[in-house]
N, CA and C of each residue as an Amber inpcrd file, in Angstrom:
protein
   567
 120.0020000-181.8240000-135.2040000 121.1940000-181.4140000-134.4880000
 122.0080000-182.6470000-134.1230000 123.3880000-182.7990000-133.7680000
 124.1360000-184.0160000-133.3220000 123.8870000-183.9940000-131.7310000
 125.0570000-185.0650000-131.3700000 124.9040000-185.5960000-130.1650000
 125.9150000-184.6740000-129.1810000 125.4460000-183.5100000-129.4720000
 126.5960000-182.2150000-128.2510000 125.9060000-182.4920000-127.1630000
 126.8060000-181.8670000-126.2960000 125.9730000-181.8560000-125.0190000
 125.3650000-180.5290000-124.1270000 124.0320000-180.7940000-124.1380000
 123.7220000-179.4130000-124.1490000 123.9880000-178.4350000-122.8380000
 124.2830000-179.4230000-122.3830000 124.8990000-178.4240000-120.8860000
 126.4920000-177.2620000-121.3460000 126.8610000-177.6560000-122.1470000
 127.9280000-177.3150000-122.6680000 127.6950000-176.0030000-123.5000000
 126.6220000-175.8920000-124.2390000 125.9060000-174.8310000-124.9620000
 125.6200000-174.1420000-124.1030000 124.8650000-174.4670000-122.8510000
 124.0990000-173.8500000-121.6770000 125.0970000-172.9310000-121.1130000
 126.6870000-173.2930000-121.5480000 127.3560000-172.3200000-120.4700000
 127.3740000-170.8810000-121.4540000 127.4990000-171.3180000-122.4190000
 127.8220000-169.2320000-122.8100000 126.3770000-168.5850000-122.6080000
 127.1520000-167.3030000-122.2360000 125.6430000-166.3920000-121.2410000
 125.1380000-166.2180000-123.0910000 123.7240000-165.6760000-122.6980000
 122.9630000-164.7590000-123.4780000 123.2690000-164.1050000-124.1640000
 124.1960000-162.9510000-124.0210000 125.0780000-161.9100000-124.4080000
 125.9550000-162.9460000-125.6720000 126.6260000-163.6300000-124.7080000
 127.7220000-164.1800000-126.0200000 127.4160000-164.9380000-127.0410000
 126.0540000-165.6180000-126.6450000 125.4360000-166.3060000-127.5390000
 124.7850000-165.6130000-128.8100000 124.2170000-164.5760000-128.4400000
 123.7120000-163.7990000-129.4850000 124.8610000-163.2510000-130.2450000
 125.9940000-162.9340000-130.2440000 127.1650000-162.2410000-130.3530000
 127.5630000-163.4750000-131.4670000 127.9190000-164.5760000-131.1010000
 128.1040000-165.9720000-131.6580000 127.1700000-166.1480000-133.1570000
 126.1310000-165.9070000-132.2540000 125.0650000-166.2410000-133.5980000
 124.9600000-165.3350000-134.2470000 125.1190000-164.0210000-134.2380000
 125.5110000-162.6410000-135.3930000 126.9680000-162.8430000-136.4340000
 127.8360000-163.3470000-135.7650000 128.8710000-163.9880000-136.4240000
 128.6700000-165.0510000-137.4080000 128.3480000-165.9560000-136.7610000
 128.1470000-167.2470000-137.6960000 126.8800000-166.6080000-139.0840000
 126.0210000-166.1940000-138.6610000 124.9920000-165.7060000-139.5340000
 126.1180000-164.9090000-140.3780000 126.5190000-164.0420000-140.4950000
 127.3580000-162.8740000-140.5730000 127.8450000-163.7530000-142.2280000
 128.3990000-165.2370000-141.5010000 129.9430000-165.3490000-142.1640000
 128.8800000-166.3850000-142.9270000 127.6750000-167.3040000-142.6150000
 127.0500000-168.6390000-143.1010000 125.4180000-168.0810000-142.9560000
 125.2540000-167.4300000-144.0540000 124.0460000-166.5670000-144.0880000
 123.0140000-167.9740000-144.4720000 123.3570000-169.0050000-144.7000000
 122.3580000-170.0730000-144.7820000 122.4910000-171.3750000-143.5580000
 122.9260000-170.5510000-142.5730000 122.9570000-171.4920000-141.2460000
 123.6970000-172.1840000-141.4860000 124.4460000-173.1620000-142.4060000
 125.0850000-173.6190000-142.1410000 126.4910000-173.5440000-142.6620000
 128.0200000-174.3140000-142.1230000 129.1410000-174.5740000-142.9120000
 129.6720000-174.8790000-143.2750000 130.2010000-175.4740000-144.7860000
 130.5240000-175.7870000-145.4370000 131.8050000-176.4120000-145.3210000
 132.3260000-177.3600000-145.4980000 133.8260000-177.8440000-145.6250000
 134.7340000-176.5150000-145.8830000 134.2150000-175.7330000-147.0550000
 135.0390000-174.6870000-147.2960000 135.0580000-173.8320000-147.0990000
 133.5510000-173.3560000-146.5720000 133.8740000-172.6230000-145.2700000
 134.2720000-172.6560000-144.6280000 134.3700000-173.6640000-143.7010000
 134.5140000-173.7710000-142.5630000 136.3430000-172.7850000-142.8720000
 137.2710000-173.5780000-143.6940000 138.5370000-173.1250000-143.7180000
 138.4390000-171.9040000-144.3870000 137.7190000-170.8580000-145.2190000
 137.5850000-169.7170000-145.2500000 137.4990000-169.2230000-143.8350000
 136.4660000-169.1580000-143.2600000 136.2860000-168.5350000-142.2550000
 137.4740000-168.9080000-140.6460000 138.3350000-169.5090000-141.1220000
 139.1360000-169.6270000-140.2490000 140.2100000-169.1760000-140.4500000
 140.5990000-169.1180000-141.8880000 141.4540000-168.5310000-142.5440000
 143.0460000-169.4030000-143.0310000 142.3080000-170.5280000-143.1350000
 142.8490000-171.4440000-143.4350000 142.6700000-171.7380000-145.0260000
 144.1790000-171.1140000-145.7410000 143.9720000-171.2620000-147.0370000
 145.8150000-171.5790000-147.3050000 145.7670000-172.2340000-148.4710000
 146.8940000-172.8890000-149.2590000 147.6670000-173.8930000-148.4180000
 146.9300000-174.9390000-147.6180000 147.6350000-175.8440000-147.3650000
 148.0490000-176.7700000-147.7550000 148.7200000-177.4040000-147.4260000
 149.6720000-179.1070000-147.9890000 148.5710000-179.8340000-148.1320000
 148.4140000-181.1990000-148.6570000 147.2750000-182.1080000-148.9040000
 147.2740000-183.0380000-147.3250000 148.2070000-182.8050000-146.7920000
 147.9730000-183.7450000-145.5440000 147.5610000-182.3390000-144.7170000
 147.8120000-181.4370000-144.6090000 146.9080000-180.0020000-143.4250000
 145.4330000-180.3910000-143.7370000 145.3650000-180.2770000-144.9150000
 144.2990000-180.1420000-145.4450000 143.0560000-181.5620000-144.9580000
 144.0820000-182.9090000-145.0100000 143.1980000-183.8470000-144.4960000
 143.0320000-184.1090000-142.8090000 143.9840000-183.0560000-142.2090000
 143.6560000-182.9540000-140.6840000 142.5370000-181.8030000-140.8370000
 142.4860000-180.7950000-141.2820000 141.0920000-179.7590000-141.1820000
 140.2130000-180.2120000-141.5050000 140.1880000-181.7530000-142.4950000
 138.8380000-182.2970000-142.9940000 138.4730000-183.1780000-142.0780000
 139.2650000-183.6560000-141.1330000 139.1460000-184.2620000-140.0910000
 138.2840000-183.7810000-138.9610000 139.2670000-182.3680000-138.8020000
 138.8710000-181.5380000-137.6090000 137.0650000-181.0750000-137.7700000
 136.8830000-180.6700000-139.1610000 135.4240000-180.7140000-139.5620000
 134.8300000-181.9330000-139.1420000 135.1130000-182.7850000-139.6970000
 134.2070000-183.7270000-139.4690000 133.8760000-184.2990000-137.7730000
 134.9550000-184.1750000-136.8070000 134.3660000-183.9420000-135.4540000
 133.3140000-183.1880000-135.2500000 134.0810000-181.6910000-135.6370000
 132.4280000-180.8610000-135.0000000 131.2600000-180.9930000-135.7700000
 131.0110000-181.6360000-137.0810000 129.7030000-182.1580000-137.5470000
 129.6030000-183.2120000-136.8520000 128.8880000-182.7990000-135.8890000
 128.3880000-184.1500000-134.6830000 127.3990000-185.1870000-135.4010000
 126.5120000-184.4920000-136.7080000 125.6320000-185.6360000-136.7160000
 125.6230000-185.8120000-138.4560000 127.2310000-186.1860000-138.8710000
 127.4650000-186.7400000-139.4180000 126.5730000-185.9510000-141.4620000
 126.3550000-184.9890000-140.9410000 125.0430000-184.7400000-142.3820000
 126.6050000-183.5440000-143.4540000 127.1240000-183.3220000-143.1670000
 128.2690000-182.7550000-144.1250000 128.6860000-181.0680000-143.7490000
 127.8920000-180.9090000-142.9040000 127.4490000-179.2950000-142.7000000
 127.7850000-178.9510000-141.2010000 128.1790000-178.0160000-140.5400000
 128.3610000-177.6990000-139.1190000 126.9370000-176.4290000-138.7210000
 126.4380000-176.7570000-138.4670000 125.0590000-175.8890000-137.7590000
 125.5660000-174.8160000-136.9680000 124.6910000-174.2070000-136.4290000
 124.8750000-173.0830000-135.4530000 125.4940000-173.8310000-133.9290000
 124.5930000-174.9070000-133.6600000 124.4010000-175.6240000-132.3920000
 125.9430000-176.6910000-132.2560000 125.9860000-177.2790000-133.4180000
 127.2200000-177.8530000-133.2390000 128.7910000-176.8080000-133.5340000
 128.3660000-175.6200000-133.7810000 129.4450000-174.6550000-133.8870000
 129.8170000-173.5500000-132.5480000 128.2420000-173.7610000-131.3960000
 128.2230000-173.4980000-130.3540000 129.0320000-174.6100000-129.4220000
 128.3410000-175.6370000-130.0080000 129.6350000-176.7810000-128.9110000
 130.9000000-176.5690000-128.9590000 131.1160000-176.9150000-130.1690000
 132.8200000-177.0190000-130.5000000 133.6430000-175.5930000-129.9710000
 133.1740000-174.3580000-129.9980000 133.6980000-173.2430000-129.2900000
 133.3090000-173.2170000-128.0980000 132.2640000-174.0200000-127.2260000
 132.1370000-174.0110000-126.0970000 133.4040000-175.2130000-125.5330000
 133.4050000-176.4940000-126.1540000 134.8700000-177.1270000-125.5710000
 136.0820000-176.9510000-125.8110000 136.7600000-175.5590000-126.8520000
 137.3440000-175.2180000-127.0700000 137.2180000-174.1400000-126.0660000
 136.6970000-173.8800000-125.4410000 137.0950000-172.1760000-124.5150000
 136.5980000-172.5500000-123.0890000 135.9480000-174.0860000-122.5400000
 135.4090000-174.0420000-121.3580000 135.6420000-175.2670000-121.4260000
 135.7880000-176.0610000-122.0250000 136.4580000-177.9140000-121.9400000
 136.9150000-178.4120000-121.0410000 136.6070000-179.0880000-119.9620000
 137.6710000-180.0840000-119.4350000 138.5640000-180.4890000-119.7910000
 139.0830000-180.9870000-118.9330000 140.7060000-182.2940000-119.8050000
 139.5520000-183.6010000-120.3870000 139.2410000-183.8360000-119.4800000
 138.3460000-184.9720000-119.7600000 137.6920000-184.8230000-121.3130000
 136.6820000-184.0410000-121.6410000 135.8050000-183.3500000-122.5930000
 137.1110000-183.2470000-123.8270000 138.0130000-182.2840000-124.0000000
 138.9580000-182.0560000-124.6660000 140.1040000-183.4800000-125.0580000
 140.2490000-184.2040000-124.3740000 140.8580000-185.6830000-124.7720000
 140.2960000-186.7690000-125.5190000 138.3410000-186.3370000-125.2640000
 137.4100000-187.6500000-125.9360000 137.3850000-187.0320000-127.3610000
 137.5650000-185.3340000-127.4150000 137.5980000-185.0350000-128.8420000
 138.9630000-185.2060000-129.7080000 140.1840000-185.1910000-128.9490000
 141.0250000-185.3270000-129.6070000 141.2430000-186.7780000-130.1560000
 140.8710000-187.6570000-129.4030000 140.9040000-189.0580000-129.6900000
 140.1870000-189.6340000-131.0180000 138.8170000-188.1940000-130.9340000
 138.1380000-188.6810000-132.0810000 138.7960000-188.3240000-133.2430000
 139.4760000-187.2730000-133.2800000 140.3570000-186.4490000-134.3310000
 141.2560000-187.1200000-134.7260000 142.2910000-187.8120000-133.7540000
 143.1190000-188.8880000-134.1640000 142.9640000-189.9190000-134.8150000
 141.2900000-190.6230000-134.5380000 141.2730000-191.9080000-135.0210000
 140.6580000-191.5730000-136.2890000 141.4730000-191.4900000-137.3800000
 141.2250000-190.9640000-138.2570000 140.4370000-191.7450000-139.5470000
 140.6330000-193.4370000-139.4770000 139.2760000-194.2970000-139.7970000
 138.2880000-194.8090000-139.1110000 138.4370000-193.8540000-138.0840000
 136.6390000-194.6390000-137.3530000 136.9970000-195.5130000-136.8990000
 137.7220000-196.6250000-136.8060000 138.0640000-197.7990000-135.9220000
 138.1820000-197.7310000-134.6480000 137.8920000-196.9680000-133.8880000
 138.0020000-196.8810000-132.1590000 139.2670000-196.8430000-131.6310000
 140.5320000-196.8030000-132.7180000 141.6840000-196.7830000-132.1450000
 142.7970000-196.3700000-132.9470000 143.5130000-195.8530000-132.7410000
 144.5020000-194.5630000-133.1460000 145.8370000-196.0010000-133.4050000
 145.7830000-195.9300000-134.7570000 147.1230000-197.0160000-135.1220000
 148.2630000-195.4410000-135.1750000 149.8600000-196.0140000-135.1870000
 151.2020000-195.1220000-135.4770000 150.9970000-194.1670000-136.4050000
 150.3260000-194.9440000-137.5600000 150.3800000-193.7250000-138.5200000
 149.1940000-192.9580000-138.6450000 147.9420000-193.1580000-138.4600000
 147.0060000-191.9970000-137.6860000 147.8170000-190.8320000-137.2650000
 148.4330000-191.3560000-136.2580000 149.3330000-190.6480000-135.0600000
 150.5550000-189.6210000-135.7750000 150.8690000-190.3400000-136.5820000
 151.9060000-189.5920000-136.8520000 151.1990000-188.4430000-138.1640000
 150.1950000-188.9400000-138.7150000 149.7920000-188.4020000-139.7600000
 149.6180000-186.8820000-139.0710000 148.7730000-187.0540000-138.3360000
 148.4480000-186.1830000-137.1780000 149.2920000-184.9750000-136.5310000
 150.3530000-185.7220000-136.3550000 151.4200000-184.6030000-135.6460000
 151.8500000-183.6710000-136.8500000 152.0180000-184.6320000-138.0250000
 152.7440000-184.0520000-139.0870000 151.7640000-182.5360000-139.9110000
 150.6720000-183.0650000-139.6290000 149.4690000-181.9810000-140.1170000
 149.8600000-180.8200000-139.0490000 149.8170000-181.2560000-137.8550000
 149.3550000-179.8580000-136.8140000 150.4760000-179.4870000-136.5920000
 152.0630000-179.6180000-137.0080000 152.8750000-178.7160000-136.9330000
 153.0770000-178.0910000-138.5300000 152.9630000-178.8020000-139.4080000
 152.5610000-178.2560000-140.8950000 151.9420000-176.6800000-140.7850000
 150.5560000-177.0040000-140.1140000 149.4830000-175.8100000-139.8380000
 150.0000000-174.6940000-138.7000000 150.5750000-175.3650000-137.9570000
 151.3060000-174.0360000-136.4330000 152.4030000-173.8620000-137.2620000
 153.7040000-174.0870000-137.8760000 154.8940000-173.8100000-138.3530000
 155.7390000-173.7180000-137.1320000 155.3630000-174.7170000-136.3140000
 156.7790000-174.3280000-135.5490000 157.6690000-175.1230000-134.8770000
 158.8740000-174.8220000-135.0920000 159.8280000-175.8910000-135.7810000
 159.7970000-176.9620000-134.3530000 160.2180000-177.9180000-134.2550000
 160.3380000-178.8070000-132.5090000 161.5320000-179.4260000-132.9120000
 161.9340000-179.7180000-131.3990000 163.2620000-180.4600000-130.8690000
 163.1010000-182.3250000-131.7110000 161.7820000-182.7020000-131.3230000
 161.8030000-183.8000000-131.7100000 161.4880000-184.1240000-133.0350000
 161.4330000-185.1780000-133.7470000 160.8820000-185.1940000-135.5230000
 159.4390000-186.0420000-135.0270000 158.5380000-185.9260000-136.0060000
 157.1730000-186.6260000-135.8650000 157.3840000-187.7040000-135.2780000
 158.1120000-188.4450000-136.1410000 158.4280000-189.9420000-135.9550000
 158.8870000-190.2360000-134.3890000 159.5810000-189.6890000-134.5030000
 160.3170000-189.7070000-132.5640000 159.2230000-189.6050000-131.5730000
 158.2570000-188.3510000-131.8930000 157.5450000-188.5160000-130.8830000
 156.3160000-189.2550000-131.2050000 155.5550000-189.8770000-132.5280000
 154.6990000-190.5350000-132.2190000 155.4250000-191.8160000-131.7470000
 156.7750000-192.3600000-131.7150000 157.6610000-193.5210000-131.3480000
 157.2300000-193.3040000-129.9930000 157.4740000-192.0590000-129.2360000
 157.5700000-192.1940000-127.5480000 156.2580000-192.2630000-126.8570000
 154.9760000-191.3140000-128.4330000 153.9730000-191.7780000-127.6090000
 153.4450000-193.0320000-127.5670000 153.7430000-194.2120000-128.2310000
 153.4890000-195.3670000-128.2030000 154.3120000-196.3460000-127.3960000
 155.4070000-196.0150000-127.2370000 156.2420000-196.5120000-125.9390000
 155.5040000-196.7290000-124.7290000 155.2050000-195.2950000-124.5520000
 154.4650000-195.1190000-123.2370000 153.1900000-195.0720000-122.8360000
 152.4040000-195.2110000-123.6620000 151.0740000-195.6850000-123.3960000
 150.3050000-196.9300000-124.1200000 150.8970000-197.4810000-125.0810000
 150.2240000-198.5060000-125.7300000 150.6510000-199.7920000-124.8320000
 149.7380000-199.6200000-123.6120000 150.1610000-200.9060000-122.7630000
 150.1150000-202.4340000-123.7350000 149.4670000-202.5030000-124.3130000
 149.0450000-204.2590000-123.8340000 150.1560000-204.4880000-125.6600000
 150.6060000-203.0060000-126.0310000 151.6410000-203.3900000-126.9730000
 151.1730000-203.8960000-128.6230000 149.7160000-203.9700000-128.5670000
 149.6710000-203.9540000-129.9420000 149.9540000-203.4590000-131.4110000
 150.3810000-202.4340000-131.5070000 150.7510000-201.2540000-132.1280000
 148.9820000-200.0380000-132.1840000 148.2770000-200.4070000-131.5730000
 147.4590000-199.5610000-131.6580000 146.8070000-199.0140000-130.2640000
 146.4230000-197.8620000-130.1260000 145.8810000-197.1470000-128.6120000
 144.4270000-197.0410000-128.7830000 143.4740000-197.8220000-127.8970000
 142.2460000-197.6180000-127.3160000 141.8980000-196.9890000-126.9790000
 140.8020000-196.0730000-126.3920000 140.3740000-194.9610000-125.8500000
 140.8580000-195.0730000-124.6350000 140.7590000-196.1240000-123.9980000
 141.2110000-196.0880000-122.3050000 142.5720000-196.4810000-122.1400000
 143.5690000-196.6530000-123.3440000 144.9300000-196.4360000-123.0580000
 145.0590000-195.1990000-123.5760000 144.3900000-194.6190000-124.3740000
 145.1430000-193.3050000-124.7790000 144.5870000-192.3560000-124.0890000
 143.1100000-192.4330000-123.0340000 142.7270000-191.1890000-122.0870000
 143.4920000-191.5170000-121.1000000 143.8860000-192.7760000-120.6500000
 145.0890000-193.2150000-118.9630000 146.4030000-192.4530000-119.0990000
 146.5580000-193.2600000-120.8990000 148.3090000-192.6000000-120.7300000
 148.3330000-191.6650000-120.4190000 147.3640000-190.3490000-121.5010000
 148.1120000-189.0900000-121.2660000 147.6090000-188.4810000-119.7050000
 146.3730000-188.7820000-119.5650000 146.3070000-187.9410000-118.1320000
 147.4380000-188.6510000-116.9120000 147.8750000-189.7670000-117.0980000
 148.7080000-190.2460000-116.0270000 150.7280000-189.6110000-116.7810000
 150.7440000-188.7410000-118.0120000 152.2000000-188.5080000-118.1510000
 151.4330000-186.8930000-118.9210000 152.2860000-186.1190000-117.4070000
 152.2090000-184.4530000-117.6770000 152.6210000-184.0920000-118.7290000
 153.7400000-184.2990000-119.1040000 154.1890000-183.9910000-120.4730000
 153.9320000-184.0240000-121.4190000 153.4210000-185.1440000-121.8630000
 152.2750000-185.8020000-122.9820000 150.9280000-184.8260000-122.9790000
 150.6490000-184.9090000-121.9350000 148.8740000-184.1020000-121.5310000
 149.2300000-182.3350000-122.3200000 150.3700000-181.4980000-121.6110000
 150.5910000-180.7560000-121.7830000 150.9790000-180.6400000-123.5610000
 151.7070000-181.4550000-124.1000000 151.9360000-181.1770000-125.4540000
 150.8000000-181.3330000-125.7410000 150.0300000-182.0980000-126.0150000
 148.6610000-182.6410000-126.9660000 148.2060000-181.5190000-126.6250000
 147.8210000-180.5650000-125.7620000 146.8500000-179.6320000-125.1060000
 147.3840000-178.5180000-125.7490000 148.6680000-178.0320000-125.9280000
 149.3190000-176.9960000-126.4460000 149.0960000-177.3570000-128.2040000
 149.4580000-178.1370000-128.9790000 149.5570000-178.6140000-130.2750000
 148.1020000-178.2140000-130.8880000 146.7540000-178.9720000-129.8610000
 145.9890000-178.6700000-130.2840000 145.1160000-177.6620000-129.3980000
 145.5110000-176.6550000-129.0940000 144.9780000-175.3430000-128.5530000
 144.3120000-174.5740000-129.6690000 143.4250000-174.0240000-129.5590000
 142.6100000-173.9560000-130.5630000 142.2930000-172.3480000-130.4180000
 142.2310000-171.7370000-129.0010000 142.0590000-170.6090000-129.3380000
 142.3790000-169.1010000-130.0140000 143.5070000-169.7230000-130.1240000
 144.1370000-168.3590000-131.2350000 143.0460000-167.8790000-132.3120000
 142.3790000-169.0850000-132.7070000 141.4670000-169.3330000-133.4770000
 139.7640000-168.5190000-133.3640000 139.9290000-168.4620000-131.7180000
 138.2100000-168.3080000-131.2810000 138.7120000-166.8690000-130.9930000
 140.1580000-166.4780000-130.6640000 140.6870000-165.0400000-129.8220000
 140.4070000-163.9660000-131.4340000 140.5550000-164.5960000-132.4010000
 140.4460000-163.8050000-133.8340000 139.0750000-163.5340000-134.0470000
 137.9310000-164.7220000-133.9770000 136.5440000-164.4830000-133.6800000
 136.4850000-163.4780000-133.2330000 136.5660000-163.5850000-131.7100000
 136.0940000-162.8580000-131.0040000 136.4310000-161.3360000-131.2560000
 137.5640000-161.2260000-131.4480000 137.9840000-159.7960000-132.1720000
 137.0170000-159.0900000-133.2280000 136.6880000-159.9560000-134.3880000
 135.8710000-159.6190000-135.3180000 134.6940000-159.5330000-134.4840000
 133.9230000-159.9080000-133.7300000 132.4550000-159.7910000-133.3760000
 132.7130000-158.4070000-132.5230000 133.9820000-157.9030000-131.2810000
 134.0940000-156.7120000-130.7640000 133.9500000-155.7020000-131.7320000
 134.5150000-156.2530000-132.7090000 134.6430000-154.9080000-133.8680000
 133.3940000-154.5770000-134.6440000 132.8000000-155.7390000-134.5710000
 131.5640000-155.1490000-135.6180000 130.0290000-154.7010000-134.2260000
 130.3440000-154.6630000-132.5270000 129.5980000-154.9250000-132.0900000
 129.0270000-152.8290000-131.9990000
């Protein structure tokens, strides 16, 4: 299993857990999921080659322990910090999502790669262009000005600028995603 945290698993009751695990079984009759599963079962099909390398992204977060596959346990996390997350909890994952070579720090075009994927995937149109706003988010939080954001400038900035906190949180809101789940498991219960 990866490095989830199991207190986090611990919160969905009994009930939902079993409910969870009839699903996942349901949809990954060999425990585990697949890259292409994963976007089957989400329903994520015919995207652009850059959607496509933010969902391979987004996979590769919730494979916590790195083996190619998302388990039951790491598919319990990731819908447990997607539906019960802190800000805190929900910012260390987005950070990981952003830093999209492993380097510990989110350079412009990470950033922008990023924005450009997750409005690609939502379709919906914004006031600002990518560029503009990964420009403002680096304005305003890349203190020490390198062109690149650290974990502790990019968890300060946004929790210290509402606006910022609130977009990132809305952009990558995830439950529309778990609200469709959950539909399918009422229906087959």
């Amino acid at each position: 299993m990866g490095n989830y945290n199991s207190s986090t698993v611990e919160e969905l009751q009994a009930c939902e857990s079993h409910q969870w695990y009839r699903k996942f079984m349901t949809e990954c009759p060999s425990g585990v999921l697949t890259f292409y599963e994963f976007k089957q079962f989400f329903g994520l099909r015919n995207l652009s080659d850059t959607s496509n390398a933010y969902i391979e992204t987004m996979f590769t977060t919730f494979d916590m322990n790195d083996d190619g596959y998302i388990d039951f346990m790491e598919y319990v996390a990731a819908l447990s910090l997607v539906l019960k997350g802190g800000v805190q909890q929900k910012l260390r994952w987005y950070f990981k999502l952003y830093d999209i070579d492993g380097s510990g720090c989110i350079d412009r075009e990470e950033l922008l790669q990023i924005i450009k994927s997750i409005r690609a995937i939502n379709g919906i149109p914004q006031e600002m262009s990518a560029e503009d706003f990964a420009n403002m988010v680096f304005d305003k939080i890349d203190i020490n000005g390198d062109g690149e954001l650290s974990y502790e400038e990019f968890i300060e900035g946004v929790l210290n600028d509402e606006m910022l906190l609130k977009t990132l949180t809305e952009s990558l809101d995830l439950t529309h995603i778990v609200q469709k789940i959950q539909g399918e498991i009422r229906a087959n219960i």
